[in-house]
C-alpha positions in Angstrom: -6.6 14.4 -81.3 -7.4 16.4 -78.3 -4.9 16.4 -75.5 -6.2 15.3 -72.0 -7.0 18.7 -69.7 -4.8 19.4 -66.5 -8.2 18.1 -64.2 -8.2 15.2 -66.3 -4.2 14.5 -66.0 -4.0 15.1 -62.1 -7.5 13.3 -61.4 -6.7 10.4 -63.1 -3.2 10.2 -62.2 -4.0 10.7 -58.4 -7.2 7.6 -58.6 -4.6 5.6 -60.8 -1.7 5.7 -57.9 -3.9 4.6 -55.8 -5.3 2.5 -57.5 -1.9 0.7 -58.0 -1.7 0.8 -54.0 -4.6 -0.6 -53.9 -4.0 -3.5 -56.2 -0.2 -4.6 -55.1 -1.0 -3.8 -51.5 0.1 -7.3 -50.7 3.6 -6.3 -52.1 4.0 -3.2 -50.8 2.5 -3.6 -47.3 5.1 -4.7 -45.0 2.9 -6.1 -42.3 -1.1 -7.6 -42.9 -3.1 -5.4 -41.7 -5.1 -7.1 -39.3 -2.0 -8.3 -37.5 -1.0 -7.4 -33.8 2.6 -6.4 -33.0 1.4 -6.6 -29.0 5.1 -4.8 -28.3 4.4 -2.6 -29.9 1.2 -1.6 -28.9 2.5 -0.1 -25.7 4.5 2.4 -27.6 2.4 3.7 -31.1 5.1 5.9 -32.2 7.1 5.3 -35.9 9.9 3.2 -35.5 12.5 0.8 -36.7 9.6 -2.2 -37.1 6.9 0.3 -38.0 7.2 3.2 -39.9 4.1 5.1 -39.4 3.4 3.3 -36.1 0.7 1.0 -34.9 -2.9 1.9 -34.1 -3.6 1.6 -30.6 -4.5 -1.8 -30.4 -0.9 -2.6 -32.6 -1.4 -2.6 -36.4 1.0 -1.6 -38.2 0.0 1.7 -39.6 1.5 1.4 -43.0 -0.4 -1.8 -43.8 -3.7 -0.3 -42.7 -3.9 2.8 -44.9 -1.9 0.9 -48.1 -5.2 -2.0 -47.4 -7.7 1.3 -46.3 -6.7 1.9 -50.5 -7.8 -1.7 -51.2 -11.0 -1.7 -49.2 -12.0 1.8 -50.8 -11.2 0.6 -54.3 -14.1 -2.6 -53.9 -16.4 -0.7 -51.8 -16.7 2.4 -53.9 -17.4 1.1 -57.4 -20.0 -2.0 -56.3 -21.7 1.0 -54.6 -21.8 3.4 -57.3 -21.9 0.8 -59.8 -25.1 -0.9 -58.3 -26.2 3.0 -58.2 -25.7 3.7 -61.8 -27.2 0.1 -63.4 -30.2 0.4 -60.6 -30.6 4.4 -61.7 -29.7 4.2 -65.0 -32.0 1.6 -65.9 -34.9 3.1 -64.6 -34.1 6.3 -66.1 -33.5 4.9 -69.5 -37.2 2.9 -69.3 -38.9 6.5 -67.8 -38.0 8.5 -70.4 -38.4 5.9 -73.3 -41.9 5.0 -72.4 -43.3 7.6 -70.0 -46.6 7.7 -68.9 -47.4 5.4 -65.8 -43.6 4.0 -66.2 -42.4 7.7 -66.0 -44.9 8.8 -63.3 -44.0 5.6 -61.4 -40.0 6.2 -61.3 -40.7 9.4 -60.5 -42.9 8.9 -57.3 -40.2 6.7 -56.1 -37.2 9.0 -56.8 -38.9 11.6 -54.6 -39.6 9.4 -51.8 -36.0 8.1 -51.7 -34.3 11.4 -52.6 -36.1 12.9 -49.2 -34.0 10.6 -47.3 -30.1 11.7 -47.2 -27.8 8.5 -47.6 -26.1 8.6 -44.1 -30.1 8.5 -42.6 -30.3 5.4 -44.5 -27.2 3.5 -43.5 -28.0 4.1 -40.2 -31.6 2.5 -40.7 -29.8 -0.1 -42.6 -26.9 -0.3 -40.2 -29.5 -1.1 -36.9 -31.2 -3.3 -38.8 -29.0 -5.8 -40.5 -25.9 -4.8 -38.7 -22.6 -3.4 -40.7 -21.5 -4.8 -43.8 -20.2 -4.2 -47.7 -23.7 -5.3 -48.9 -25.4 -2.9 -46.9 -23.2 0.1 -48.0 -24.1 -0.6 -51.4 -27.6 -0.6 -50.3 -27.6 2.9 -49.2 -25.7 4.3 -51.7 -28.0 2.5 -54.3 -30.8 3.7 -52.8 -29.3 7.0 -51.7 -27.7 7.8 -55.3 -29.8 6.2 -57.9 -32.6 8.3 -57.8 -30.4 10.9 -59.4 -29.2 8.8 -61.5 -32.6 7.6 -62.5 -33.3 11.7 -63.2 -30.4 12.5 -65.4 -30.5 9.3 -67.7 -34.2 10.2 -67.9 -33.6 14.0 -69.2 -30.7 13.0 -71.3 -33.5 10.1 -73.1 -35.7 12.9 -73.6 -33.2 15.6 -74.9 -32.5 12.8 -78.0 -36.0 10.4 -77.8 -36.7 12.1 -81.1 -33.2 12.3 -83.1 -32.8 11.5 -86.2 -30.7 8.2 -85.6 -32.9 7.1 -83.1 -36.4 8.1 -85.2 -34.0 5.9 -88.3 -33.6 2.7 -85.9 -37.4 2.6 -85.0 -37.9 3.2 -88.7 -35.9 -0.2 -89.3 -38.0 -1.9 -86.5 -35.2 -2.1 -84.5 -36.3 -3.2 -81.0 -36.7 -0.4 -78.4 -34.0 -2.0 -76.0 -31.5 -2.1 -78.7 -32.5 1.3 -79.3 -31.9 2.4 -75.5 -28.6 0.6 -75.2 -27.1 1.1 -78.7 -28.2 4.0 -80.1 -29.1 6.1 -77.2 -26.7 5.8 -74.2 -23.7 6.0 -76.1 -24.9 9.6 -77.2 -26.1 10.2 -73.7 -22.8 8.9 -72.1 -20.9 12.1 -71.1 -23.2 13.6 -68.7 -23.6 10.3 -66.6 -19.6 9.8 -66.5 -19.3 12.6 -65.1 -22.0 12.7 -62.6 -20.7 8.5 -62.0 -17.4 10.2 -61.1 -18.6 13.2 -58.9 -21.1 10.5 -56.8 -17.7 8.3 -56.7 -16.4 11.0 -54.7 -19.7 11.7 -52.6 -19.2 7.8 -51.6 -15.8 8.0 -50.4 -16.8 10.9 -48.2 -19.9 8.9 -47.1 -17.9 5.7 -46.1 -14.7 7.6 -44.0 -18.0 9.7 -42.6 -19.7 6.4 -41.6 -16.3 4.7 -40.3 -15.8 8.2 -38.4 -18.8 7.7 -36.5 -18.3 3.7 -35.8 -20.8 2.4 -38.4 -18.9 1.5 -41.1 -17.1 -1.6 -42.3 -16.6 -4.0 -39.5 -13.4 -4.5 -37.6 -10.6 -5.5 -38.5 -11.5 -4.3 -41.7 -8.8 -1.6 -42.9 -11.1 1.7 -42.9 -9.6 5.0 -44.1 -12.6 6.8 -42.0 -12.3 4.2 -38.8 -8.5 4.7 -38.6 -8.8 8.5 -38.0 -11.6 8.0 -35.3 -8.6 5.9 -33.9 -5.8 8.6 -34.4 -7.6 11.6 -32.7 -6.9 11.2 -29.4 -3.3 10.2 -30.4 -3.5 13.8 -32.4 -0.8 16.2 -29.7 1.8 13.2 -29.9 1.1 11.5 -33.0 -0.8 13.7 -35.3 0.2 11.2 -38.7 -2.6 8.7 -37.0 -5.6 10.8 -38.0 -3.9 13.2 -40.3 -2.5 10.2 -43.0 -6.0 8.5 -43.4 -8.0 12.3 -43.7 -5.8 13.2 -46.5 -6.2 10.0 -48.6 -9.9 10.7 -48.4 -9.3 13.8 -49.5 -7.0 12.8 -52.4 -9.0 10.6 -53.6 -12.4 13.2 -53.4 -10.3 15.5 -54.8 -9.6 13.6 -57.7 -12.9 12.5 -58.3 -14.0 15.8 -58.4 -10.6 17.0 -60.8 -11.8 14.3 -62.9 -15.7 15.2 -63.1 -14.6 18.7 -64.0 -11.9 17.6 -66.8 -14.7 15.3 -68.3 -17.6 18.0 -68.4 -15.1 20.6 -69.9 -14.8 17.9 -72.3 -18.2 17.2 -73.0 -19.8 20.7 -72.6 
């Protein structure tokens, strides 16, 4: 049995901490994180009460980036999730069928590939307002295209295998072909492209709470609460600094992760 690589081992360990954050965040937070300590709002500072401090409005600090772990760990895979079925799917029926069906996902993956996925959330965002379901918009539209491409190279590359000639042979059906005989072989490429665009998504959503479009407040936001900390940054410099390095722990690992697999896989 092949041991686990280093990427693999620090990738996975860094998503799975905090994904444990995210998941008893009700046990280790010591304040919710939408509650107002107005004494302490005055004074932001770590203390006694507070740890890491209050934002400015009086948060606790603490609460918001153990929740910020929470609300990454929901957003993130319905995005990329929604992403991969949408992409996958289409990919899977282009390169099975081709013709019109190919030369029709195609013509739409260029269109929406032309428009980078912050352009879109803003479109979205002025249209409909900010929300979870319009994230997952974006990033579906932003990301599936992609997706649509590589599941539609990877049905070529094994269209006409053995296994897969042997299962039409049988009169297998061609969806139970697609899903049983081909992904499964296909699978290592999209993992780790589905880990790498996991990544991309985190640094999409801080970007988009950076810039005051992303979840709505009081939501706990990762990217709103360093918007919040900067101007704190001479006195306080934990405000912005905490929240910009779990983004990048969690990119990071995405990325360890996507480069352990493909090792892997190659």
């Amino acid at each position: 049995m092949t041991r686990p690589s280093g990427a693999i081992l620090i990738g996975g360990g860094i998503l799975l901490l905090w994904g444990i954050v995210a998941l008893f965040a009700p046990l280790l937070s010591p304040w919710s994180p939408t509650e107002i300590d107005f004494a302490a709002a005055a004074n932001p500072g770590p203390s006694a009460a507070h740890p890491l401090g209050t934002d400015p409005v009086g948060r606790d600090m603490l609460a918001r980036l153990i929740y910020g772990a929470r609300t990454t760990y929901i957003v993130v895979p319905l995005a990329i999730g929604s992403a991969f079925l949408t992409g996958g799917i289409a990919g899977m029926l282009a390169g099975w069928y081709g013709g019109w069906v190919d030369s029709l996902v195609s013509r739409i993956s260029d269109v929406l590939l032309s428009f980078p996925a912050l352009v879109l959330y803003i479109v979205l965002i002025t249209a409909f307002g900010p929300s979870v379901t319009n994230i997952v918009v974006a990033v579906t539209l932003a990301y599936a295209p992609g997706m649509a491409r590589l599941m539609r190279g990877q049905v070529l590359s094994v269209k006409r295998a053995e296994y897969v000639q042997a299962a039409q042979a049988a009169g297998e059906p061609a969806p139970y072909i697609m899903v049983v005989e081909i992904l499964p072989n296909v699978g290592g490429p999209l993992i780790v492209d589905l880990c790498l665009r996991a990544g991309y998504t985190v640094i999409l959503i801080g970007t988009l709470g950076f810039l005051g479009l992303g979840l709505p407040p009081p939501t706990p936001d990762w990217g709103g609460m360093v918007v919040e900390g900067v101007p704190f940054l001479p006195l306080h410099p934990h405000m912005a600094l905490l929240p910009a390095a779990a983004v990048t722990s969690v990119v990071v690992a995405c990325n360890l992760l996507a480069d352990g697999l493909r090792e892997r896989t190659a």
